[in-house]
VOPATOR-284146 format. One record per residue (C-alpha): residue in one letter; x, z, y. Coordinates in steps of 0.5 Angstrom, whole numbers, plus 500, padded with zeros to 3 digits. Layout:
<rs>
AXZY/...
</rs>
This chain:
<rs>
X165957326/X172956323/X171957315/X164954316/X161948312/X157943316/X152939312/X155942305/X161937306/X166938311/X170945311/X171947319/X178948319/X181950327/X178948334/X183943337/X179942344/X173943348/X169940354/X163942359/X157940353/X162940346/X167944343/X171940338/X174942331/X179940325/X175940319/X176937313/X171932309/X170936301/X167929300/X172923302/X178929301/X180927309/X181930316/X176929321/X174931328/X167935329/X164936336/X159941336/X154942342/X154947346/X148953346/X146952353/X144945351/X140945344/X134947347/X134941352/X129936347/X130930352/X137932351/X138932344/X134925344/X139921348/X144925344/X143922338/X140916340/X147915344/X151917338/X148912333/X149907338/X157910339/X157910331/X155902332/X163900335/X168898330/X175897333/X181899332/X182902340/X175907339/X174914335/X170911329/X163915329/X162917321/X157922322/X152926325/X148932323/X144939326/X144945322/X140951325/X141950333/X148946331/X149939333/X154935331/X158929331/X163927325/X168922327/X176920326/X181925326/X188923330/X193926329/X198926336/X195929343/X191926349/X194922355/X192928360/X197932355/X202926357/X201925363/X203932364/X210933361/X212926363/X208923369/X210918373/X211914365/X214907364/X211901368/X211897361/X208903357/X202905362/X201897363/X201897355/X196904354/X191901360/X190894356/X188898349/X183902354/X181895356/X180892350/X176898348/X171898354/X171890353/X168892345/X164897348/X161893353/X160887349/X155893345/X151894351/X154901350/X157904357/X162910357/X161913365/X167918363/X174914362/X179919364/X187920360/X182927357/X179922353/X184917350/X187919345/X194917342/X197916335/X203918332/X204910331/X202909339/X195907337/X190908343/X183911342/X178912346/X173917345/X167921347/X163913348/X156915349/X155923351/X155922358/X149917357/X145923353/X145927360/X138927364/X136928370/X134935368/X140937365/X143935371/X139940376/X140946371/X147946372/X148944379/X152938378/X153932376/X156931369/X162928369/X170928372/X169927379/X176925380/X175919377/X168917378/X166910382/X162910388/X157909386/X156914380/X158919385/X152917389/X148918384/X145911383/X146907376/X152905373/X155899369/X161897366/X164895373/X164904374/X168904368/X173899370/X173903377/X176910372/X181906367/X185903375/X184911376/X188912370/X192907371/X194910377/X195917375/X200915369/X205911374/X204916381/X203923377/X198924381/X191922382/X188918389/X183923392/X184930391/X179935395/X178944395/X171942392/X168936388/X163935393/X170933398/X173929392/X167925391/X166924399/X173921400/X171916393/X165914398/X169913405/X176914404/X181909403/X187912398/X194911398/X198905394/X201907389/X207903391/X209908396/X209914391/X213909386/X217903389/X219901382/X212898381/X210891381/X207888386/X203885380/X201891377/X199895383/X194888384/X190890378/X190898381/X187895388/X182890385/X180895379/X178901385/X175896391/X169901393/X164895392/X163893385/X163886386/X170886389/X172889382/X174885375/X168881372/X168885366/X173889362/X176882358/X177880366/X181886367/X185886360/X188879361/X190880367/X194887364/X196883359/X200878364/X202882370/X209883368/X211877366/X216874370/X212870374/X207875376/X212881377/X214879385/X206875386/X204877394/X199883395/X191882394/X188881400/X180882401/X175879406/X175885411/X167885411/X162890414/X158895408/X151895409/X151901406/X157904412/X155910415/X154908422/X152913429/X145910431/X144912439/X138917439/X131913442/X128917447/X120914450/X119914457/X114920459/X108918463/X108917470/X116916471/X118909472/X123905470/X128908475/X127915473/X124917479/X118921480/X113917484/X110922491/X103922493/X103922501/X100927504/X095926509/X090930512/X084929508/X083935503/X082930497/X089927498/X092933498/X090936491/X091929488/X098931490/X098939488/X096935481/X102930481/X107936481/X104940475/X106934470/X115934471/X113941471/X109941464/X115936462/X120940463/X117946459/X116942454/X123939454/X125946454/X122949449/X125943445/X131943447/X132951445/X128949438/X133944437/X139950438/X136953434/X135948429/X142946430/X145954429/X141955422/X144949420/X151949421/X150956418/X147954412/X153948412/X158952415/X161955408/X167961410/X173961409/X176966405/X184968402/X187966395/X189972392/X194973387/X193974380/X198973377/X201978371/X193980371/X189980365/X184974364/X178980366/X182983371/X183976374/X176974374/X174979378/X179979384/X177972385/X169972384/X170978389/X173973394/X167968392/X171963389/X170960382/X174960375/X174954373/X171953366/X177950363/X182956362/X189953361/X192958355/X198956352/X203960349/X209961355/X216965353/X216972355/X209972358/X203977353/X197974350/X192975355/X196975361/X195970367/X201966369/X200962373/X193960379/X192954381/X191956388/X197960391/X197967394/X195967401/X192959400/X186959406/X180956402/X172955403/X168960399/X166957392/X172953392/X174953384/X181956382/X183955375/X187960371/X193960367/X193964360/X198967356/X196965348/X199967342/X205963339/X203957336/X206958329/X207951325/X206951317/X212949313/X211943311/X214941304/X221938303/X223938296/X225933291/X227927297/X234927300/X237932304/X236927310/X230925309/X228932310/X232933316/X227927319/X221931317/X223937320/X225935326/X219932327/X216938327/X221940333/X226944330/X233941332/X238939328/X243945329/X237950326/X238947319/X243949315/X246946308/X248949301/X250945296/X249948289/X250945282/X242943278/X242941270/X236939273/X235935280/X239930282/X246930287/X243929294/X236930293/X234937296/X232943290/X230949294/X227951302/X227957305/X222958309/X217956303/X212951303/X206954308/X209959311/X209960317/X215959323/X216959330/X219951331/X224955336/X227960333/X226959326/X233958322/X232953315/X236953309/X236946305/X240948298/X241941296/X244938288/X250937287/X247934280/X250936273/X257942274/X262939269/X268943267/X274940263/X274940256/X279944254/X284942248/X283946242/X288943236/X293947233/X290952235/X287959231/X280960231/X280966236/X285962241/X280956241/X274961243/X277965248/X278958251/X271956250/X269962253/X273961259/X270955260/X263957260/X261954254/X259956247/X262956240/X255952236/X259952229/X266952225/X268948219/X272948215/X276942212/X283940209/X289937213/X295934211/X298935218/X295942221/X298948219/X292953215/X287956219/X289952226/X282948230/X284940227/X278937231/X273939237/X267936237/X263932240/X268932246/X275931245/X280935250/X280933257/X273930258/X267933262/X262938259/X256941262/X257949262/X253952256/X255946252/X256947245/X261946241/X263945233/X271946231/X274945224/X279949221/X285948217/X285950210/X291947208/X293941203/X288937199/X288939191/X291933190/X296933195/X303933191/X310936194/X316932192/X322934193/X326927194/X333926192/X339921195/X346921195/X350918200/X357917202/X362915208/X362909210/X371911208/X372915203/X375921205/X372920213/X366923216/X360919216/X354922220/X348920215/X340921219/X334922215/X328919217/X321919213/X314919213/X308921207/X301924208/X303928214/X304922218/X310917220/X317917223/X318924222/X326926223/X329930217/X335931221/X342928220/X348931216/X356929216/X359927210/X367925208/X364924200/X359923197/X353928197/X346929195/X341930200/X334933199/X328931203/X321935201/X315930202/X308931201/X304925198/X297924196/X293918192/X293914197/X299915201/X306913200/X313916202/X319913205/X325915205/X330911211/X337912212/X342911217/X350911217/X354911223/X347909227/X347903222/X339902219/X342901211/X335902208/X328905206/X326908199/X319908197/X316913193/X310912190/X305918188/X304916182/X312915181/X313922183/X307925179/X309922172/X318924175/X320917174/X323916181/X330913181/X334918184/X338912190/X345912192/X348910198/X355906196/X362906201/X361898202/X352898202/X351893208/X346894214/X340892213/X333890217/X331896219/X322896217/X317895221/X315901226/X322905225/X325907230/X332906233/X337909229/X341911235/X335915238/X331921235/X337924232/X336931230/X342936231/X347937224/X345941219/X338940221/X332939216/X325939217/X319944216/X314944211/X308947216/X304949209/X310953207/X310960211/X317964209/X318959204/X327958205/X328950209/X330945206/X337942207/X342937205/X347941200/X353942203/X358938200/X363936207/X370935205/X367935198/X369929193/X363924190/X362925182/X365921178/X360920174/X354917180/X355909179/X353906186/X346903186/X345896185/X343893192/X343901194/X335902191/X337908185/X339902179/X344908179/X345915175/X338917174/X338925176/X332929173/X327932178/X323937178/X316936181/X310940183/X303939184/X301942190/X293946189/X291948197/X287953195/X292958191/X298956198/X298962204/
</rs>
């Protein structure tokens, strides 16, 4: 069946239950692109036309209810000798499953469960439509905690012939009403009858009439009274075992009105008002139709009298006499013969029938650790029966096929025909990996505990990705689809740290090789080198990175553009500046420092000098079109002045040669300089030129102790009005300098 399609439209998927007339599977609807539940006919009963009639006709009536509470009915159909039903899929488990792993369950869920069940009937009833099978094997619940109530109308397709082919009757006995088990006609009242059932199967764990055969159980649902729930479950209200007591009164018109009655009634039972109400009480009344013994009527024979005795003929001598009293004795004789004989036929009646009632008793065996087969066969050997419902779930350490458990046990005495239900061993339920990428890394631990992995068997890895965002989950291992134990399975999350970043490293100053060997440390890629001309960066050196600057982040792989050094501008024109200085005395030492600034940038130092008389200084400047030199100079810590020197002044050689007089006064030192007192230079220091490899420094001449020219007149206001010295000037090319 699974793979198959019904109808051309709903693909069979995997069967997910199954009872005494239907198996029931997952399928999925072609047409709609959703899930839904398919219960098929069992083959013993396709060839029943009567059944087949009331089947459909009842599943078209089932197909009318529309409420939130009741398994819609989509669909039914017959393919070949298959008959089918289309109806809602949920997703979750039944209430026999809950029951089961968690009995006795909350007073306030089992009071909530009932009410939704309930409301259902109520529908349903409303409907003209009676279940006859109410049972937690029938109530479905969602996910969400949604109550669903299945299988409306397919104990009413069941006829009186089915019923003498199967030899019972259809339906669970443990929760049928009176008087469905005797046989008559049921109506809403026997379905509120089960619902009280259920109600107290889900706050006791167990059911109120058990029994060694259905015949038994359903005996004891006529004639015996049960035990309260109360005493199995004290922390049940008085309230709320009120409406067990009502809903399972044995006559029907003790029970709820309708369905709607008993909802109410669920509805109100825990408030607090109603919690301590005292007992239900019911008339004690006579049953008309209690079983009662009636003393046997037995007719007076002929001839004896009210008293028992035999009237006597007196004898007397005349013949007639004496024969009229022969003849009064042969009629106790015939009597007693005749009750004789009676008697012996009743033994025998009594002897036949008790062997016919009288069922033996026989001994459990132990099947356990058999297989299915083997088990099968030393319980029929015995005359017991295996139950139809074979419980197979998966149990650790037991193989598939293997009986582990019976629910009679070993050496148990029952009556032969007694039904045993067996407990085998199945495969492990492997669950399909469900997709958690692409959401975050706790959205995907919910998923996956939801699927009953714990925590501790999900493991994190954090790795970098260009491409998903940090915290969002980029890879799972087990795969989408693949097939896992929830038990045993390990999983691993590798989960975004977003985009790797490195720091950008600083490339200036530095030669093409180097800031290469810098890149591809860093992990990224020299995308291209130009070249370009700089007054500050020596030839052949990085002077800018682009697009980043040093010290930002960088993705690895990023690409960068680096810009060589060719040396000066064509234009660029190198001036050696001279000035004289003296001592502030003649004859005593003066130190003089030199600060300047051209086209290579400002405030550089040239260095200091100590001078007794008079010298004349040179300082190399490199001047361009638009960028000016200066030239200051401090005695003694003193600012004394600034000498601009123009390009154009130093391209045509008319640059006044300054002097620095004895007597010059200290002036405002200009804007940006700074303090005298600080960036001194050792003396006898000069500056470099960074352009002039292996060229000699340029320093201050050494004139120390010497005597200033007598021909060098000071300058007026200290600014070159003095003797003009002729200076030799050169116009630097870029591309004829190493």
């Amino acid at each position: 069946m699974i793979g198959h399609q019904l109808g051309g439209r709903y693909e069979v998927i995997e069967r997910v239950g199954g009872g005494g007339m239907a198996l029931v599977y997952k399928a999925q609807d072609l047409l709609l692109n959703r899930n839904v539940a398919i219960k098929v006919l069992r083959q013993q009963f396709v060839h029943d036309e009567e059944f087949i009639r009331r089947f459909r006709r009842e599943a078209q009536s089932a197909a009318s209810l529309s409420h939130p509470n009741v398994v819609s009915i989509y669909d039914v159909g017959q393919e070949d000798d298959v008959h089918y039903i289309v109806m809602e899929y949920v997703e979750g488990k039944n209430l026999n499953e809950i029951i089961k792993e968690r009995a006795p369950l909350q007073v306030d869920e089992s009071v909530r469960i009932a009410s939704q069940i309930a409301d259902a009937l109520d529908h349903a009833h409303h409907n003209q439509i009676i279940h006859r099978d109410i049972k937690p094997h029938n109530i479905l619940i969602g996910r969400n905690g949604r109550v669903k109530v299945t299988d409306f109308g397919i104990a009413r397709a069941v006829t009186s012939t089915t019923i003498t082919q199967t030899g019972s009757v259809v339906g669970s006995v443990h929760y049928f009403s009176p008087e469905h088990a005797k046989g008559i006609v049921t109506g809403e009242k026997s379905d509120l009858y089960s619902l009280g059932i259920v109600l107290y199967q889900m706050l006791t764990g167990q059911l109120p009439f058990l029994g060694e055969s259905p015949i038994s159980v359903a005996l004891k649902h006529l004639q015996e009274e049960f035990d309260e729930p109360r005493k199995f479950n004290p922390l049940i209200p008085q309230s709320v075992e009120n409406v067990i007591l009502k809903s399972m009164r044995k006559n029907p018109q003790e029970r709820y009105q309708s369905a709607k009655e008993m909802q109410t009634d669920l509805e109100t039972c825990l408030m607090p008002e109603r919690r301590n109400e005292t007992k239900i009480d019911f008339p004690d009344e006579d049953d008309i139709d209690q079983t009662r013994v009636m003393p046997a009527i037995k007719p007076e024979p002929r001839g004896v009298t009210s008293t028992g005795a035999v009237p006597v003929m007196e004898s007397n001598e005349e013949t007639g006499k004496g024969k009229a009293k022969a003849k009064s004795w042969k009629k106790p004789a015939l009597l007693i013969s005749l009750t004789v004989l009676i008697l012996i036929a009743m033994v025998g009646v009594v002897w036949y029938v008790k062997g016919m009632l009288v069922v033996p008793e026989v001994t459990v065996p132990n099947v356990i650790t058999q297989t299915e087969e083997k088990a099968r066969e030393m319980l029929e050997e015995k005359g017991l029966v295996v139950s139809d419902e074979v419980i197979r779930l998966y149990q650790e350490g037991v193989e598939p096929g293997i009986v582990y458990e019976q629910s009679r046990k070993e050496g148990d005495v029952v009556k032969e025909g007694s039904e045993v239900q067996i407990s085998v061993g199945a495969e492990k339920e492997l669950v399909k990996m469900i997709d958690v990428k692409q959401v975050t890394y706790d959205e995907a631990v919910k998923k996956l505990t939801a699927l009953g992995i714990k925590e501790d068997q999900i493991q994190r890895k954090d790795d970098f990705s260009n491409d998903v965002a940090s915290g969002i989950v980029i890879s799972q291992t087990p795969g989408v689809n693949e097939e896992f134990d929830p038990v045993t399975v390990q999983i691993e999350l590798t989960v975004s740290k977003g985009t790797e970043t490195v720091k950008m490293p600083d490339l200036k100053n530095h030669t093409r090789s180097e800031a290469e060997e810098k890149l591809k440390s860093a992990g990224l890629v020299l995308a291209q080198v130009q070249e370009e001309q700089s007054y500050t960066v020596e030839k052949g050196k990085v002077t800018q990175q682009w697009p980043v600057e040093a010290g930002a982040d960088v993705s690895p792989g990023d690409k960068i553009t680096i810009f060589i050094s060719t040396g000066y501008p064509p234009e660029a024109l190198q001036y050696p500046f001279d000035i004289n200085v003296s001592p502030k005395e003649e004859g005593k030492n003066s130190k003089i420092r030199i600060t300047y600034e051209d086209a290579r940038g400002k405030n550089q130092e040239w260095g200091t000098r100590t001078v007794n008389s008079t010298q004349m200084l040179t300082i190399p400047l490199v001047l361009a079109p638009n960028e000016n030199g200066a030239v200051s100079v401090y005695r003694d810590g003193q600012f004394l002045d600034t000498y601009l020197v123009s390009y154009s002044e130093a391209k045509n050689g008319t640059v006044n040669v300054p002097s620095i007089d004895p007597e010059q006064s200290t002036e405002t030192p200009p804007e940006n300089e700074p303090d005298p007192g600080e960036g001194s230079v050792d003396e006898g220091s000069g500056s470099v030129d960074p352009n002039q490899e292996g060229e000699p420094e340029s320093t201050p001449a050494d004139g120390e102790g010497d005597n200033v020219d007598e021909d060098t007149s000071a300058m007026n206001n200290g600014k070159g009005h003095g003797k003009e010295k002729e200076k030799k000037k050169e116009v630097i090319n870029a591309s004829s300098r190493p």
